[in-house]
N, C-alpha and C positions, 0 to 999 in steps of 0.2 A: 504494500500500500504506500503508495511514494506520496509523501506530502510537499506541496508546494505552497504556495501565498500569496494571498493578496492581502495589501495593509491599507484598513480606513485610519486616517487621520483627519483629529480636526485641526482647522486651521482658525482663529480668533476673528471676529469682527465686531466694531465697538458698537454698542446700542448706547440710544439714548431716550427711551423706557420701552427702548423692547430687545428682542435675545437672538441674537444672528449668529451660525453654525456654520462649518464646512467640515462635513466629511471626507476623507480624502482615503479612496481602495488602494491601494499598489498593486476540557474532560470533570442463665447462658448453658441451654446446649451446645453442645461443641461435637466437631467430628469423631466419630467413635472409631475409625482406623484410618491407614493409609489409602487413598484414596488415587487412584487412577485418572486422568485429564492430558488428553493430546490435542494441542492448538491447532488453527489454522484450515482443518477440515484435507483433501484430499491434494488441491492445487493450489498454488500462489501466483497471479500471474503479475510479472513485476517490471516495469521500465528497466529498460538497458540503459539510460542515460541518466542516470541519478547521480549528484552528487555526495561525497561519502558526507555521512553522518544525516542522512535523512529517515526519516522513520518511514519503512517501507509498508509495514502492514502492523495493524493492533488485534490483539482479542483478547474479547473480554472473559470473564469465568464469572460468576453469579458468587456471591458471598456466602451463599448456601455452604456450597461447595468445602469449605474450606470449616465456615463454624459452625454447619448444621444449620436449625432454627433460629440461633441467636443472630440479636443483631450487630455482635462484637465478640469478637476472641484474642486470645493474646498470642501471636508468633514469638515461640522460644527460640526456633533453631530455625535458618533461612542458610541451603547449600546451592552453592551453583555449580554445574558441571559441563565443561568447556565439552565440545564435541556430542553431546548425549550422553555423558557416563565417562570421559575419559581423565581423568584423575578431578583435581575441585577447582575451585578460583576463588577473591575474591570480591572479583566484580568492580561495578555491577554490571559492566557489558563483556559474554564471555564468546568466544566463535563458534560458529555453528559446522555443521557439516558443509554445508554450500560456500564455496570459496565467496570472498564481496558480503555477506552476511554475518551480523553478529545477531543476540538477540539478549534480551534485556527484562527483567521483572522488574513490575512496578506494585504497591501496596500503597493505600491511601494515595493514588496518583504521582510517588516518589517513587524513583528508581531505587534499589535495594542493593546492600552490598550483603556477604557474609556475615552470616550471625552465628556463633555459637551458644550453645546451652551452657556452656558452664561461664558465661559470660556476668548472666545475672542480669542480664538486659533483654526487652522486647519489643513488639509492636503491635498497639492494638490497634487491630485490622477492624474498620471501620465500612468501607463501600468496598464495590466488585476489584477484583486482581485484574492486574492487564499485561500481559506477552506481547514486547513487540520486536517487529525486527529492524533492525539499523543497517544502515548500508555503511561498509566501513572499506576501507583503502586496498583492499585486496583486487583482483579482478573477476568481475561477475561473470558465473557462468550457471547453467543449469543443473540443479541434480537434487537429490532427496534428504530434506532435512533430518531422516530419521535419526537415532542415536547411534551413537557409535558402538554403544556395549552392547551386546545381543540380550544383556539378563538383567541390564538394570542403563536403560534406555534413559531416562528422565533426562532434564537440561535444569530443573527445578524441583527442590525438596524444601516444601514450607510445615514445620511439626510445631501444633499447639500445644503439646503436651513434652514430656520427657522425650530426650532423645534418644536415638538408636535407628535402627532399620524396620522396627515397627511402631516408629510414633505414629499417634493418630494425626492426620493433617492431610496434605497434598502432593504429590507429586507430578509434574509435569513435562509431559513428553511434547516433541516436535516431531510432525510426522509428513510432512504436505512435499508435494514435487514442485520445486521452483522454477517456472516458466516464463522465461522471459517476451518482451512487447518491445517490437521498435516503436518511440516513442512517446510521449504524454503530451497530455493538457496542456496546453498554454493559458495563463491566467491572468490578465493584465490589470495591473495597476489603472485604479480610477478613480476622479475627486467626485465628490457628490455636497453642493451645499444648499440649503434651506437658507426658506426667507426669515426676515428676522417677525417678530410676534411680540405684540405690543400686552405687557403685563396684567390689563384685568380681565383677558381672557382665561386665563387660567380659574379655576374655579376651585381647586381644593387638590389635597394628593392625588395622585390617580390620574388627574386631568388634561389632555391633551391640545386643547386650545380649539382652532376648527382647522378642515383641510387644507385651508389656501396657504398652513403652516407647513405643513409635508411635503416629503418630497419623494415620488418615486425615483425606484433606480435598481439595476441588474446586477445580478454577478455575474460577470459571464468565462465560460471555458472552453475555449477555442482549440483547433485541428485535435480533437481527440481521436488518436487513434483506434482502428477495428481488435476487437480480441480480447478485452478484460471483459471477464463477467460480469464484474460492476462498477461504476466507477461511483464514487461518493465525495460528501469534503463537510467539515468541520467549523464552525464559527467561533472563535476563540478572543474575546474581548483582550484587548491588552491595557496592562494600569491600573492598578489601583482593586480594590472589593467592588464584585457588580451590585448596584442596589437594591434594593427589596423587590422592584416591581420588574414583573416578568419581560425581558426582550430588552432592557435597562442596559447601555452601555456604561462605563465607569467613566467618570469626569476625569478627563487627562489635567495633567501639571498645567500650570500659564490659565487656566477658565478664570474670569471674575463673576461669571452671573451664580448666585447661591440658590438653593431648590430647588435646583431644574438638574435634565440630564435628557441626552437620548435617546429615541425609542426605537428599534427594527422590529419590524412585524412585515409580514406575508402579505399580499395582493388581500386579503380577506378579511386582512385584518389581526390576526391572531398573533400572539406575538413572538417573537422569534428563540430558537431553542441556541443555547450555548453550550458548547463542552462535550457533545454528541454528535454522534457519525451518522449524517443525512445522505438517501441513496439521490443519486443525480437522475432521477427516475426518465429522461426523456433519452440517457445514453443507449447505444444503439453498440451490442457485440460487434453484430455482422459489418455493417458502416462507418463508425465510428462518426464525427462531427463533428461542427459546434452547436453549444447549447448557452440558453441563459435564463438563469432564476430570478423572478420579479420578483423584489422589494421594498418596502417603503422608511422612509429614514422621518418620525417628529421627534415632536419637543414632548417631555410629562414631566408632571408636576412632580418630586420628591418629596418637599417640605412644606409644612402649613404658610411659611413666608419667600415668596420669590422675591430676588432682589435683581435689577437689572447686573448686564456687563456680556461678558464673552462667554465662549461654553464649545469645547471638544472635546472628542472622543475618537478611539483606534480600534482595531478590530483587524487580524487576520482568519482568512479562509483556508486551510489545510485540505488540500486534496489528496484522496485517498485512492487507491486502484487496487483490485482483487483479481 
């Protein structure tokens, strides 16, 4: 899943009682044994043109998985083993079987290095685990992630409990054939700015002024190539805590207007997901193409007092390919 980018930034413009933007485009029962988990599924199909250290593909695992019913466990002992099984490491990025591939566990969205049990230290695992793989400086070519030890295969061993070879927790195999795609998506960088919106429209939190404040505008992913089974991408707010209210980008550094923040929502209205892997639903295997995702850039309300001034925000888009 090769991730690429485009960067919304905003750019300031002075009000003088109203709020003018520019956007700019460029993630306690507990497990009662060792538990079995092979990422990735059967194939990978991955761009030849990646530059090293790109996250080429994620997967997720369910928190079940790991702590049962609970909605929290505590990881004693976190192993990594470079190859599927060939001696340990400690990370957190170890290589895989596939020359150009590393692959990498994350826990609470942080990459993880080596933990041992007699450490006296842990991590309470909180949301779903993530496997990904990274593209690193070797030379890419095609072949089967699976492990390299016929009998103890894993690239990951997470144990909530004591350690040994039968703690109760996770283990994690890699098992998928890496197939490579002459090349990807192009993503282009694009500003996008709203008009500015005079203050006693606002009506209370929540509130977004009227439409003539909005602004559509697309993301678009251009000459995508034929052959990935799916291609997707990610909306990833940059800066700062996102706000309370859903689709909320985070007020970049340099803003002066106080209250305010803004808003991406979908052609419908609804507002936009962060942190999650969206499928590019119009990508076409056999064709490949360009495509582009309508959506709308306002203003909303955050706090009971809007004060005029300036107001940005950033945002990349992480495209992903299967």
């Amino acid at each position: 899943m090769q991730q690429l980018h485009q960067v919304l930034r905003g750019l300031a413009a002075r009000l003088i009682p109203a709020i003018a933007l520019v956007i700019v485009a460029s993630i306690s029962p507990k497990a009662l044994a060792m538990i079995s988990v092979t990422a990735f599924g059967t194939t990978v199909n991955v761009p030849n043109n990646l530059p090293a250290g790109t996250v080429i593909s994620r997967y997720t695992i369910p928190l079940s998985q790991l702590c049962g019913a609970a909605s929290s466990c505590r990881a004693v002992s976190i192993t990594l083993y470079p190859y599927g099984g060939r001696g340990t490491s400690p990370g957190p990025l170890i290589p895989t079987n596939v020359s150009g591939l590393s692959a990498r566990l994350l826990l609470n969205g942080q990459p993880v290095s080596a933990l041992s049990a007699n450490s006296g230290n842990y991590i309470t695992v909180t949301s779903p685990l993530e496997v990904q793989l990274v593209r690193d400086g070797g030379t890419l070519r095609s072949d089967s992630l699976a492990g390299a030890e016929a009998g103890a295969p894993s690239y990951f061993g997470v144990c909530v409990g004591t350690s040994g070879g039968n703690c109760p927790g996770l283990a994690i195999n890699l098992g998928a054939y890496i197939r490579l795609v002459n090349g990807s998506c192009s993503t282009p960088d694009q500003s996008v700015a709203l008009p500015g919106m005079v203050l006693y429209k606002f009506k209370g939190v929540g509130s977004t002024g009227d439409q003539s404040s909005a602004k559509e505008f697309s993301l678009r992913f251009n000459n995508c190539p034929p052959g990935f089974a799916r291609v997707g991408y990610t909306l990833t707010p940059i800066g700062g805590p996102l706000p309370a209210l859903a689709g909320a980008l985070p007020v970049a550094g340099g803003s002066t207007a106080k209250g305010v923040a803004i808003q991406l929502t979908g052609t419908n209205g609804t507002p936009a997901t962060f942190n999650q892997p969206l499928p590019l639903s119009a990508y076409s295997s056999s064709t490949g193409g360009s495509y582009t995702v309508p959506m709308t850039a306002r203003y909303i309300q955050t706090e009971a007092t809007v004060t005029p001034g300036t107001i940005s925000s950033m945002m990349s888009v992480l495209v992903d390919y299967q």
